[in-house]
C-alpha positions, 0 to 999 in steps of 0.5 A: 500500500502507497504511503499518503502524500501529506505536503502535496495536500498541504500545497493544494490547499494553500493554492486553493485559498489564494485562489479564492482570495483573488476571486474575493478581491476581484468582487470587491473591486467590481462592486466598488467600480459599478458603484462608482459609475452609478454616483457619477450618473446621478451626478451628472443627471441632477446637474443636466435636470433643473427640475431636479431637487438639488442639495441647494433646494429645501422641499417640504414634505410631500412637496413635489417640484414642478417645471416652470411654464410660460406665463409664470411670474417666477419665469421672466422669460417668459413673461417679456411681451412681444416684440412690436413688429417694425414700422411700416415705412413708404417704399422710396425708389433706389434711384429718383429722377434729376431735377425737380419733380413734377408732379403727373397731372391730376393722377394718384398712380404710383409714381404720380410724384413725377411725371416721368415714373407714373405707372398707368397699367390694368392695374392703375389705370387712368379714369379720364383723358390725360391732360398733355401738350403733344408734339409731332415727332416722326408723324407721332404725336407724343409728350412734348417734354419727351420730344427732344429725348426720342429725337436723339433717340432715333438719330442716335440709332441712324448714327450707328447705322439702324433705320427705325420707324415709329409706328406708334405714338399718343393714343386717346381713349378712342383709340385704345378701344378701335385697336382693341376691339380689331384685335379681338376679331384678329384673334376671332379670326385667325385662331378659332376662339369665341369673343370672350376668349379673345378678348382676354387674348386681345388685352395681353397685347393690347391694353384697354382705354385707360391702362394704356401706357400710350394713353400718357403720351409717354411711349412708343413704338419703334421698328425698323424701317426694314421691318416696317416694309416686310411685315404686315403685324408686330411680331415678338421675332423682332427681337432678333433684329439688329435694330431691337438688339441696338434699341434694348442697349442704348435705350436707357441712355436716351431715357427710354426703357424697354417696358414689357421685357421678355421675362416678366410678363408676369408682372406687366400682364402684358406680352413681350414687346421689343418694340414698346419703349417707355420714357422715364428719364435718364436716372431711372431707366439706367437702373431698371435697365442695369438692374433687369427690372420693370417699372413695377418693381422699380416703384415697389408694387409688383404683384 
């Protein structure tokens, strides 16, 4: 029989206590670990959550704390009024007129102040005749104040080579209704529609008595003579020609604009017409031609 080996039980025994102590240690430095995390939430949770008692608030008993809410005299906050929205100021054009303005005769439109700017459109049109002295430029009549500016105006053009033709000038309420009403049976005629479908056409390229810029004696129409001879109707394709592209770049140095641009139909209710030129004065006309606008947005009421 083998002797019993007492030292090797001695050996395991001692192992085996050290082992557990290990695994004791090991426990307790856990539960301390997971202890610490725990504080460090809290911590950071009561600093995050004002409505949180902190040591800094005493509470009664069974007193619970509740978040401020608008209104609330212990919220300031909340308690300011509203800011007053700022006040409305007139609309002043960038860019006014040279000179003394003149008021437009007995008219209330926008840009009445000077007669250079009023706007006469389907949206502000004129009530009655309008009260102007008429000169003859061209076998035109128009204002006689723009006169010498539309002269220069088409013999600047012959001095750069383009021959124009004004075809267009004053007009009286008259004779806003004759072209208008030829129109509509124009339309009746060449495109199948009833009379009210053509009248609503019709006012798109031929504004009614009243809301007629023609009206004013402010603005013609210009072609060329090239044009003039070869055409029997206005036709947007003029744009191509030299002469519209000369006119639409030298306008505004005459005081002229091209008043019913190919973008902004829009906004002038009226189509594109590369012949129509409208006199607003040499200041103005440089910024709405520099600046790509209408007379509508020039004098702030575009719709």
């Amino acid at each position: 029989m083998a002797k019993y080996d007492y030292s090797t039980r001695k050996k395991r025994r001692r192992l085996f206590k050290q082992i557990r102590g290990v695994i004791i240690i090991l426990l307790v430095l856990g539960l301390i670990v997971f202890g610490v995390i725990k504080l460090v939430k809290y911590v950071k949770k009561d600093r995050e959550d004002p409505n949180i008692p902190s040591h800094e608030q005493e509470l009664n008993p069974g007193e619970v704390v509740k978040p401020p809410l608008p209104g609330d005299p212990e919220n300031p906050e909340e308690t300011d009024p509203p800011a007053e929205p700022p006040e409305e100021k007139p609309y002043v054009p960038p860019v006014k007129p040279a000179g003394p303005l003149v008021p437009a005769n007995g008219v209330t439109n926008p840009g009445h102040e000077d007669w250079r700017t009023v706007l006469v459109s389907a949206a502000y049109p004129l009530s009655e005749e309008y009260d102007i002295d008429l000169t003859t430029v061209g076998n035109r009549r128009i204002d006689t104040r723009v006169a010498p500016h539309l002269e220069a105006f088409i013999n600047g053009a012959k001095e750069a080579g383009h021959s124009l033709q004004i075809i267009s000038g004053h007009r009286t309420f008259a004779k806003s209704a004759e072209l208008l009403e030829n129109e509509v049976i124009f339309r009746m005629n060449t495109e199948g529609l009833s009379r009210k479908e053509a009248e609503v056409v019709a006012a798109q390229w031929v504004a009614p008595p009243g809301t007629s810029e023609h009206n004013t004696g402010l603005a013609v129409d210009i072609i060329s003579m090239d044009f003039y001879m070869h055409h029997p109707n206005l036709e947007p394709e003029f744009e191509n020609d030299p002469e519209a592209i000369w006119m639409k770049e030298h306008c505004a140095e005459y005081g002229f604009i091209l008043r019913y641009p190919k973008d902004k139909t829009e906004v002038t209710g009226i189509g594109f017409e590369p012949w129509h030129f409208r006199y607003v004065g040499k200041e103005v006309a440089t910024y709405i031609m520099e600046h790509g606008i209408t007379l509508e947005e020039y004098l702030g009421v575009a719709k």
